[in-house]
N, C-alpha and C positions, 0 to 999 in steps of 0.2 A: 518862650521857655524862661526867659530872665524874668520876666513882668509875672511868672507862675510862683519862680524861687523870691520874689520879693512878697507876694501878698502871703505865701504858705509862710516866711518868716513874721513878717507882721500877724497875722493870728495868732502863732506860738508865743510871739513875746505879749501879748495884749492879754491872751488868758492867763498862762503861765504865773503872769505877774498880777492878776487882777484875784486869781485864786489862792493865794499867800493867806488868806486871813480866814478862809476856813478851816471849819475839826477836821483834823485828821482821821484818818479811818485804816491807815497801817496797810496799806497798798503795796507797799515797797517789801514788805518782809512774806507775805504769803502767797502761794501759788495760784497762777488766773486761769481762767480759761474763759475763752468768750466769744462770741458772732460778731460780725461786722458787714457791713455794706455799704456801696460810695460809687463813687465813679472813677476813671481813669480819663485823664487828658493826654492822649498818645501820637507820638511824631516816630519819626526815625532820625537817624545823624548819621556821617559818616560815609555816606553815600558819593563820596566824591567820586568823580571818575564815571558817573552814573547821568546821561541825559537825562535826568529827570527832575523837577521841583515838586516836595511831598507840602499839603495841609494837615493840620493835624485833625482827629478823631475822637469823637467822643462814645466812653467804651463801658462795662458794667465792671463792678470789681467786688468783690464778696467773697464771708468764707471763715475761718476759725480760727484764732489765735491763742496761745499759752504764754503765762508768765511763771520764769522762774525762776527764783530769787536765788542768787551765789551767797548776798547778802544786803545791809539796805540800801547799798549805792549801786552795787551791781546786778546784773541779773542777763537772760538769758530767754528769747522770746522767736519762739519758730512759730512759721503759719502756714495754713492752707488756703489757696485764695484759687478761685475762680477768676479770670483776668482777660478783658480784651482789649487789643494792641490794634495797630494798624495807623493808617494812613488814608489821603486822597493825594492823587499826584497826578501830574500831567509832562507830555515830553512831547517827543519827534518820533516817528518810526520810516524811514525810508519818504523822508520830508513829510509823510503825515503826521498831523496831530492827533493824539492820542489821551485818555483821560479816564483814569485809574482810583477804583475804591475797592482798599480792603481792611477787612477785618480779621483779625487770626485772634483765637482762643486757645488761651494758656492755661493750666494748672500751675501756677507759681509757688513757691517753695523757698520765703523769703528765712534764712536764720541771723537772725539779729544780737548784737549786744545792746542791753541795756544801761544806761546811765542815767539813774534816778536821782538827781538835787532832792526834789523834794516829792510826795506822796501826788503831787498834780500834776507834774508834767516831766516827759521822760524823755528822752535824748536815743534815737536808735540808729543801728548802721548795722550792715553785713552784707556778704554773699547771698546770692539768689540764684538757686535752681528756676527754671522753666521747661514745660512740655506742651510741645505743638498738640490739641485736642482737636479743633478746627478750624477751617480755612476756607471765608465767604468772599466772592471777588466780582467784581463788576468792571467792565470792561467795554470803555467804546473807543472805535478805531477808525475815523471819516464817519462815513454813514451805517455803519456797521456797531451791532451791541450785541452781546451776549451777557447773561446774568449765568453766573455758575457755581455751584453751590462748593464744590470739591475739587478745585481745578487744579492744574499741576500735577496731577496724580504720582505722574511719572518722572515730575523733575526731581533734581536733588537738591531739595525742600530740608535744611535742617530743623530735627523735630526736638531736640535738645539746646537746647542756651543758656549761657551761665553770664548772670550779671552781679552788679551790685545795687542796694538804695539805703539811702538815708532819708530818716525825715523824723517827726514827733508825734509824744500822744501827750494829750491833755485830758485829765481824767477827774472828773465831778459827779462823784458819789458814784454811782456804779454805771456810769458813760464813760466813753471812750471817744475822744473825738482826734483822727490820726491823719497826719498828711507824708506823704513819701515822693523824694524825687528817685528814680531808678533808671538806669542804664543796662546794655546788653551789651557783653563782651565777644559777643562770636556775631560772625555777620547771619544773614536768614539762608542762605546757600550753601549747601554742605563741601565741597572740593571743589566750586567753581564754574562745571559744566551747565549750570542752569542759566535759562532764557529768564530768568526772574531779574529785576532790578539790583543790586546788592547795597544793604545797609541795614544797620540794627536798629531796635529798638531803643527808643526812648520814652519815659512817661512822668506825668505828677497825676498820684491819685490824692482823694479828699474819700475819707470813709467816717460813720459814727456807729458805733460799737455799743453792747452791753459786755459786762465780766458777767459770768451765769454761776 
């Protein structure tokens, strides 16, 4: 995750500053709307208390965003993203070893401030909605596997999550090129009673965008 938040800093500051000396095109003052698509690098945290060691995931992430301007420094940038989270981990289960991949599918609902320096590169952060859409799990246990498409059916599975992310866009004539670290505030188990692991999400995505 460090080695994610150093290289997503170095691109921001490498473009950012490398695009200073183009025409401006007044970005900052007019309302966007646009498509994006990228991927997600997703782990979990927080998991302490939890037999388990998680790897992280590589996930799709995609989806629509708006810009809208308060004024030319500020502004105001909610999205709809298709997003997969997840993990691979492994444990102990009654001294067996055990060895875990999943994937869960979010509708995210990230709302952002904007802080626009300058028409090329923008500064964002806020709260973030999340909805459990689906949940892919693969699962082997000693000599035993099971692939299961919708498992847990019955446990309590929180299908609601509220997190935060920060990150940046850098924006070259009508691209978008946007990187986000993001955190989940509520663990994945809703009161507790579930046989599920317990710990949240975490992710850095990488997306490139058109304004349409």
């Amino acid at each position: 995750m460090k080695k994610s938040i150093i290289i997503l800093c170095s691109i921001s500051i490498l473009f950012g500053t490398s695009l200073n000396a183009q025409t401006d095109f007044n970005y900052r003052e007019n309302f966007i709307i646009g498509a994006k698509v990228g991927l997600n690098n997703a782990n979990v945290w927080d998991e302490s208390g939890q037999d388990f060691t998680a790897d992280s995931k590589i996930g799709f992430a995609g989806g629509v965003f708006f810009g809208i301007p308060l004024n030319k420094v500020v502004g105001f940038q909610p999205e709809l993203l298709i997003s997969q989270k997840g993990f691979q981990g492994s444990g102990t289960f009654l001294t067996i070893p055990y060895y875990y991949s999943k994937t869960t599918t979010y509708l995210d609902i990230p709302l952002q401030v904007q802080i626009k320096p300058t028409d090329f590169f923008t500064i964002l952060a806020g709260p973030q909605y999340s909805y459990l859409i689906h949940e892919n799990n693969s699962f082997t246990l000693g000599s035993a596997t099971s692939e299961i498409e919708e498992e847990f059916e019955n446990e309590n599975i929180r299908k609601n999550l509220l997190g935060f992310v920060i990150g940046a866009d850098v924006n070259v004539s009508f691209l978008v090129i946007s990187g986000r670290l993001g955190w989940d505030f509520l663990k994945n188990n809703g009161d507790g009673t579930s046989d599920t692991p317990r710990y949240k999400n975490q992710w850095v995505q990488l997306t490139v965008g058109a304004r349409l």
